[in-house]
C-alpha positions in Angstrom: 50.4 -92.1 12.5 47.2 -90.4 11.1 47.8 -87.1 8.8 44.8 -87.7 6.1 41.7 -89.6 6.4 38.5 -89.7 4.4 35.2 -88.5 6.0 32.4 -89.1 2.9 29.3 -89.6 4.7 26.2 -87.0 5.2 25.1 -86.0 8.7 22.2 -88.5 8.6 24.3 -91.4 8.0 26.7 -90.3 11.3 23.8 -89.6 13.2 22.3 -93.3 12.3 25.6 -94.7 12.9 26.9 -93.0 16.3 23.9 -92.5 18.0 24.1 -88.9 18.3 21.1 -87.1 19.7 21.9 -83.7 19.0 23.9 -82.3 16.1 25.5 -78.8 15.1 23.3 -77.1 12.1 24.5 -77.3 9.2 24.9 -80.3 6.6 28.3 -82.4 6.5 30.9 -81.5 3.6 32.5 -84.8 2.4 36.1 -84.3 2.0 38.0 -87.6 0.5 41.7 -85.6 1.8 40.8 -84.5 5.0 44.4 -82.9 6.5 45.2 -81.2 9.5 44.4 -78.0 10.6 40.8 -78.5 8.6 37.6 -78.7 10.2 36.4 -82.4 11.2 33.1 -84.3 12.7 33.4 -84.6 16.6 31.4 -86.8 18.6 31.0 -86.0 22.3 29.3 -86.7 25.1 27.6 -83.6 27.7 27.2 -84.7 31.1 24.1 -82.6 32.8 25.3 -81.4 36.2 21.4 -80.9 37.4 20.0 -84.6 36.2 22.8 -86.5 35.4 22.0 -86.9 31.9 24.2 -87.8 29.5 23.7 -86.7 25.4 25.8 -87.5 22.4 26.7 -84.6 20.6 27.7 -83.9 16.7 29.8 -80.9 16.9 33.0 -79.3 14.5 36.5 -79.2 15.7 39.4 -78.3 14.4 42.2 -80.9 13.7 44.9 -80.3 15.8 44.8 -80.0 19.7 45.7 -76.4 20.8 46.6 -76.4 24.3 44.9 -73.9 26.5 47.9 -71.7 27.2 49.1 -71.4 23.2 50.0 -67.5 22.2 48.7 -68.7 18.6 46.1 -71.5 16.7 49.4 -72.5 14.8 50.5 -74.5 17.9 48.0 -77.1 16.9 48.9 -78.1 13.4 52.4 -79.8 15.4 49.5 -81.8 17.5 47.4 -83.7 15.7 48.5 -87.1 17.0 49.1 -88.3 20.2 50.6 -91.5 21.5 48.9 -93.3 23.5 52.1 -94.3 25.6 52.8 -90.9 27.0 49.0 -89.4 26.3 48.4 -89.4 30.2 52.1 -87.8 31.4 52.3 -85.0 28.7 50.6 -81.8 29.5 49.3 -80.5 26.7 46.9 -84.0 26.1 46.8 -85.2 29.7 43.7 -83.2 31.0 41.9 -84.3 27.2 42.3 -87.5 27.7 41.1 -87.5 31.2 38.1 -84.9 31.0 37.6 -84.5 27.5 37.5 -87.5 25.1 35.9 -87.7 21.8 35.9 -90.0 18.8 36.5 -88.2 14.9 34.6 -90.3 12.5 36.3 -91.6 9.3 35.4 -93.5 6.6 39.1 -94.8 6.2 42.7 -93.1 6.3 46.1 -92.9 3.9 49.3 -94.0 4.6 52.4 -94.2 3.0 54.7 -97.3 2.6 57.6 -96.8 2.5 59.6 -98.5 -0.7 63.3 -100.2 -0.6 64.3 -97.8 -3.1 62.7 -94.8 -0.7 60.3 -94.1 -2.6 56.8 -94.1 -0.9 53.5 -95.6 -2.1 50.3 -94.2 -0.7 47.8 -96.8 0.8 44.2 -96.6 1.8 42.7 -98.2 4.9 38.7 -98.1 4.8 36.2 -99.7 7.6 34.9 -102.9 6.5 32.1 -103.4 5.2 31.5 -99.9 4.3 31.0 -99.2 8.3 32.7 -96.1 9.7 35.9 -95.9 11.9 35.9 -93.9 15.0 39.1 -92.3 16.0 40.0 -92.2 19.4 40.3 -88.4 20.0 40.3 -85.9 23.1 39.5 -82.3 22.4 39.8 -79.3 24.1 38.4 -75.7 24.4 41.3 -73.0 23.4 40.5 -68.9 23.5 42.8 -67.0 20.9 44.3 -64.4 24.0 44.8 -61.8 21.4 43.9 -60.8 17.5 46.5 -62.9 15.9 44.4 -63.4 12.7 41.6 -62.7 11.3 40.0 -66.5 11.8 40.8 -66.2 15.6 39.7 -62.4 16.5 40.6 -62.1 20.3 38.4 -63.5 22.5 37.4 -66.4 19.9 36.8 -70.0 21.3 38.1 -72.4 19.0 37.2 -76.4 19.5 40.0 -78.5 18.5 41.0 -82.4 19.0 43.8 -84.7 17.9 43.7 -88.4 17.4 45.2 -90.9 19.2 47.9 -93.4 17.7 49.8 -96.6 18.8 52.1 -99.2 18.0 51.1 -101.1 14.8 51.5 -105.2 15.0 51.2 -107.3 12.4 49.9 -106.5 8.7 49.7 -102.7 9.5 52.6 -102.9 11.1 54.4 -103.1 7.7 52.8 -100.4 6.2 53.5 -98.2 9.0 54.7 -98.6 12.7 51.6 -96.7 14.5 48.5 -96.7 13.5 44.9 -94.5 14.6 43.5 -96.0 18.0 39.7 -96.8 16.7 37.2 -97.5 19.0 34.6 -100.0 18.3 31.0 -99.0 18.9 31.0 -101.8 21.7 33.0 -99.7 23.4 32.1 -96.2 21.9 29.8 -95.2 24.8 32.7 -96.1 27.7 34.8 -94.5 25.6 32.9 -91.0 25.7 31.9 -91.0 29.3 33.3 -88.2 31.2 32.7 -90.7 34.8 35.6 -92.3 33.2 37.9 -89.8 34.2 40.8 -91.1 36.3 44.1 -92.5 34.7 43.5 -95.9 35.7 40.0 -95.8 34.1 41.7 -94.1 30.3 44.4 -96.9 30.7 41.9 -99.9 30.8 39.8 -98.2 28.6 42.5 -98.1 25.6 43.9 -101.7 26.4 40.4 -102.8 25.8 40.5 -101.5 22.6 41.6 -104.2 20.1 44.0 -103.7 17.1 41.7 -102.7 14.0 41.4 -105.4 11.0 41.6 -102.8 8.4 42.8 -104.6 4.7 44.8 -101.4 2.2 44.8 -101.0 -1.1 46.8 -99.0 -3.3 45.7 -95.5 -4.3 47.5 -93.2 -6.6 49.7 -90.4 -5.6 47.3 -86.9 -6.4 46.3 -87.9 -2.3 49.3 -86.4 -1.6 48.4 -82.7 -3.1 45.8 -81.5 -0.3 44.8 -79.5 -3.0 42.9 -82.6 -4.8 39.9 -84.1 -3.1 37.2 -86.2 -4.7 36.0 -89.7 -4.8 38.7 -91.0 -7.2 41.6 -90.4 -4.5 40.5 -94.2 -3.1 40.2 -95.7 -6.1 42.4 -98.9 -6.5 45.0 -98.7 -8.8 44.5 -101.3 -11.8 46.2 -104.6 -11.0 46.9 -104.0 -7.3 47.4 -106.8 -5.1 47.9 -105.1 -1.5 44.5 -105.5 -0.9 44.5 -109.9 -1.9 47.6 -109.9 0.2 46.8 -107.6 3.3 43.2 -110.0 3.8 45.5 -113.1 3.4 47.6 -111.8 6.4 44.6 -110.9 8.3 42.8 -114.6 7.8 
């Protein structure tokens, strides 16, 4: 699964990085605990209807996927993952991933591993190379139907996403048994086009998609208080060797 990730780059760098040619005001805040429900990067792609035009789009959305018929906001904080094996059968993703797909950019994520003895050990995954990740993540468009807080006055429009996960194989596959689907910047652009809008099409479209090569390292456990962000949460801890034995597994 994917339930924290680290987002530490500044609008120019996502700009550089994902080709975006037009981005919501405003600069990025790094967050190195990101969790759901918060506010994340979204990168989309608006089709013009007159010219045919296609633009790539930095906007905010909220982490969580609330489906268009939800009484409440709170509906979305129980979908912030989806699998890709049932994305295109279950309602509440199926018209996302057709229509409306969009890639949350990440510097890396946490997981947990979890120990013999039950206890868990918290991991980070970052891009390689210090590139950035690109979750595979549909969005939708939800209007709060009534006053049910004072974030979401009635009549609000609230952007929101989730990201997709799958079956993990080999070296992330003992950490964890999904992982985030990450899209490649080969294949960012077929990815975001909304012509790619038929089941068939999302189906190739996410088998071409490759495992990710990502090596963890051990981090220490404050990650797991969303109340503590900051630079140190990646850290490696002193003497870790997940990191010498996760590339070995890779090579």
């Amino acid at each position: 699964m994917c339930g924290r990730f680290v987002i530490a780059g500044n609008k120019a760098d996502l700009v550089d990085a994902f080709d975006i040619d037009e981005a919501a005001e405003g600069e990025v805040e790094p967050s190195w605990n990101v969790a759901p429900t918060q506010t994340v990067q979204l990168v989309v792609e608006h089709l013009d209807p007159e010219t045919g035009e296609l633009t790539r789009h930095l906007e905010r959305a909220r982490w969580g996927l609330i489906p268009s018929w939800a009484a409440s906001a709170a509906v979305g904080a129980r979908m912030i993952n989806a699998r890709s094996e049932t994305l295109l059968e279950k309602p509440s993703f199926r018209t996302a991933a057709l229509k409306r797909r969009g890639i949350v950019p990440a510097d890396g994520y946490y997981e947990w591993r979890r120990n013999s003895d039950g206890s868990k050990t918290p991991l980070y995954l970052p891009g390689g190379g210090g590139a950035h990740l690109g979750f595979a993540a549909p969005y939708g468009f939800w209007r709060a139907p009534a006053a049910t807080s004072e974030e979401h006055p009635r009549g609000t429009w609230v952007l929101s996403c989730t990201i997709i996960t799958r079956p993990a194989d080999d070296a992330l596959g003992e950490i964890h048994d999904r992982t985030p689907v990450i899209v490649p910047a080969e294949l960012r652009g077929d990815w975001l086009d909304p012509h790619n809008d038929s089941k068939g099409a999302v189906r190739d479209l996410l088998a071409a998609i490759p495992d990710p090569r990502l090596v963890p390292r051990e981090v220490g456990t404050r990650v797991g208080s969303v109340r503590n962000n900051g630079p140190e949460l990646i850290e490696p801890l002193p003497g870790d060797t997940t990191a010498d034995a996760g590339q070995q597994r890779l090579l």
